[in-house]
Phi, psi and omega in degrees: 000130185289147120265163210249344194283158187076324179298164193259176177318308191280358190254347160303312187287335189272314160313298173311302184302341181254030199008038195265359171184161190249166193267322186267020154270304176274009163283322213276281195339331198285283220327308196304342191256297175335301155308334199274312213258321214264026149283350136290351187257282154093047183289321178289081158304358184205131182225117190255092188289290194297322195268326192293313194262002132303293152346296161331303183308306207286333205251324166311322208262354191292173192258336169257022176299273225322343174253007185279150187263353163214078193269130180048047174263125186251151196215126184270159194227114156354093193261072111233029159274120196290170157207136180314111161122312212241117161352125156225120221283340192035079196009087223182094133344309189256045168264180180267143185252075164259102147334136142323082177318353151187177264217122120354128197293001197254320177303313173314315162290338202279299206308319185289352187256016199142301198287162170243130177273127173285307184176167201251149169262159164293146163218166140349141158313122152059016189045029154331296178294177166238044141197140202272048174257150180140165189337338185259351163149188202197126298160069192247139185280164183287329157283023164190053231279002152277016171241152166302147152308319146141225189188126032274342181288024176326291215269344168298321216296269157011284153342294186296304191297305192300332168109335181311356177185143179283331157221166191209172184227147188196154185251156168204118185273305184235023179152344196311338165264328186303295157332305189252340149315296199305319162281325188286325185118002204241163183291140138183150183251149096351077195319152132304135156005097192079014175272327164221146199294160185246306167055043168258093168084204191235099173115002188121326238013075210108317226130341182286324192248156225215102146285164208204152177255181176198139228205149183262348187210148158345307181294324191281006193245336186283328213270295192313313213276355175259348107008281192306315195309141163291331183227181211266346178338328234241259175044113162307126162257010217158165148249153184263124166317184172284108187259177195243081168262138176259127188253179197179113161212075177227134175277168183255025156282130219255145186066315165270161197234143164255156269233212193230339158298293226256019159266327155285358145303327172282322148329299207272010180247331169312266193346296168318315152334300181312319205273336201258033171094342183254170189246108183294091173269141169283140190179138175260160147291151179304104170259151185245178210273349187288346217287353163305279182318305171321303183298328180288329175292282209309327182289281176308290141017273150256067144275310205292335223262300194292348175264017193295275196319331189274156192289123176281001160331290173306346164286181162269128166336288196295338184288331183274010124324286171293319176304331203266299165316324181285343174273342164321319204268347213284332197274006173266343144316288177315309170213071183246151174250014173310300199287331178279313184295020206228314182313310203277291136030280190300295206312351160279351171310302190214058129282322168274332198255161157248025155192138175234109178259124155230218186259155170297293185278138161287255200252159189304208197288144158294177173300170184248111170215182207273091195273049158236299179293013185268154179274153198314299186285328158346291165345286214301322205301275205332314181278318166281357184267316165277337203225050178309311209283345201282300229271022188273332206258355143283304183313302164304297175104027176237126220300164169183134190256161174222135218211123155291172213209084176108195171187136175283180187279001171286342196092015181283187156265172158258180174180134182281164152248161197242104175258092180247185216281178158324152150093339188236038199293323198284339207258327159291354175276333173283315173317314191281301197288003150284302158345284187325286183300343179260341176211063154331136169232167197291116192292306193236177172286146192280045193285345194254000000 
């Protein structure tokens, strides 16, 4: 008997378009490991077992299967995407447990290429934090459950590394995909600005936030983000000439330091880079000293534009903390000129470079504790201190991957991130699958 669970999206997908399997077959196999594992896990808040293998059906009767590009792929959602029939809570006491009346336009593209949503994951109160806990439920990673998944995309990330779904969809305001992929072993990028629509909370936050996919290989991540996309921008083209990257592992946070795994990751990925032909320099970006602040405003800020509506009774100490310093900021944010001067700052940066490869992560994952009852700065320290590298590149509003790399001495994986200019989503999707191809790595966790 074949199983589909551990395949990646496209050979689910090639299959099933091939009838060499039904889609409520490879649907039914995840739910069952869904069932087995996550309860070790706690990647789900909602596992939709009956609307999943309905669906399946729904999708074996279409008249276009043979063309779907994820046909019978079951994929898991973020829950701060609606998806039709089902609540969406945002790891939150105070949202409304209201169904939805229809599908988030990026769930609404997954369902139309195909896919079956299986069930919504855990996050963060209001996806705020970089580890993933709270009243619905806590998000631990599969290569270590005693550590977090990360955050805010914790429980897709989870999903994915655990074999429980092949692919997932997560969103990222300052790292939220980057972050917890990074931690989990998995692929994923972070569109620039306007490649998939976004409609995340109210407003965005700014402009910052990005949905995405997350994915155990290259292809798969390429394929779900052209499903998402507005435009054909994702499309292999190739192998990628010799380009000019620049690594850098110095954070861009003042005070803070990355750790001594995940700056030789970024080395030994320089190296490869090297060996494979492009020309590799060592170079920091102009970071500027503000850029602590900067990232604080805009991070608080919007929490505060997304907790406006909700009873703060109902919050956690720490998200009415943030929210309540973040309505400070709010009118310097809205019109204010940090982020275009940050833009302007960068951008001779890569005028010279076509890539800035660094470590994804300072350091590994915190402990997995009930960090939503824990106090507000605690948070902040703990979340700025691992996951310094991610938010200047929300802030710009310019693509950026996060690829495993290594490994830590826990056995865990490491990952670099990958950053190039507006516009250059195709060409870090080649670069990370020259990675890929040259140091594979173990696509899920080691649970069986």
């Amino acid at each position: 008997m074949t199983t589909w669970v551990g395949r990646t999206a496209v050979e689910i997908a090639a299959a099933v378009r091939e009838k060499q399997a039904t889609a409520r077959e490879v649907v039914a196999e995840h739910l069952a490991r869904i069932e087995r594992l996550d309860g070790g896990i706690g990647a789900f808040r909602v596992v939709r077992a009956e609307a999943a293998l309905a669906e399946a059906d729904e999708v074996a009767a279409r008249g276009d299967l043979a063309e779907l590009p994820l046909a019978g792929v079951p994929v898991a959602v973020k829950d701060n995407l609606a998806v039709r029939g089902e609540s969406t809570r945002v790891g939150s006491a105070a949202t409304p447990e209201i169904p939805a009346d229809a599908d988030h336009v990026t769930v609404a593209r997954l369902r139309a290429a195909g896919a079956v949503v299986v069930g919504l994951t855990n996050v963060p109160e209001l996806c705020v934090f970089g580890t993933t806990e709270g009243v619905h439920g806590t998000a631990r990673n599969p290569w270590d459950t005693s550590r977090t998944a990360g955050g805010s995309s914790g429980g897709s990330a989870a999903a994915v590394a655990a074999g429980m779904v092949p692919i997932a969809l997560g969103n990222d305001g300052m790292g939220s995909l980057r972050i917890p992929a990074a931690n989990c072993g998995l692929v994923t990028i972070k569109p620039g600005h306007g490649v998939v629509p976004a409609g995340i909370g109210d407003g965005d936050w700014f402009g910052m936030s990005e949905n995405g996919p997350l994915a155990t290989t290259v292809e798969d991540a390429r394929l779900m983000l052209s499903v998402l996309a507005d435009t054909g921008a994702v499309r292999r083209d190739g192998e990628p000439g010799a380009l000019r990257v620049a690594v850098s592992v110095r954070s861009p946070l003042a005070g803070v330091t990355v750790s001594a795994p995940y700056a030789a990751a970024a080395r030994d990925a320089a190296g490869v880079l090297m060996k494979a032909g492009h020309q590799v320099r060592r170079a920091d970006p102009r970071y500027p000293l503000s850029l602590g602040v900067t990232s604080l405003a805009h991070w608080t800020a919007g929490t505060a534009v997304d907790a406006a509506a909700l009873d703060p009774r109902l919050l956690t100490r720490r998200t009415r903390v943030h929210a309540a310093l973040g309505r400070r900021f709010l009118n310097g944010v809205r019109g204010g000129s940090a982020r275009e001067e940050l833009r302007r700052r960068l951008e001779p940066f890569f005028e010279e470079y076509d890539v800035l490869l660094t470590p994804a992560l300072a350091r590994r994952s915190p402990r997995s504790e009930p960090w939503h009852e824990r106090g507000w700065l605690r948070n902040v320290l703990v979340n700025t201190n691992y996951s310094p590298l991610t938010p200047p590149w929300n802030l710009t509003g310019w693509p950026a991957m996060a690829v495993p790399f290594g490994t830590l001495p826990s056995g865990a994986p490491a990952a670099v991130q990958l950053v190039g200019r507006p516009g250059s989503e195709a060409e870090l999707l080649r670069v990370a699958e020259q990675l890929e191809g040259l140091r594979p790595w173990r696509r899920t966790a080691p649970l069986d």
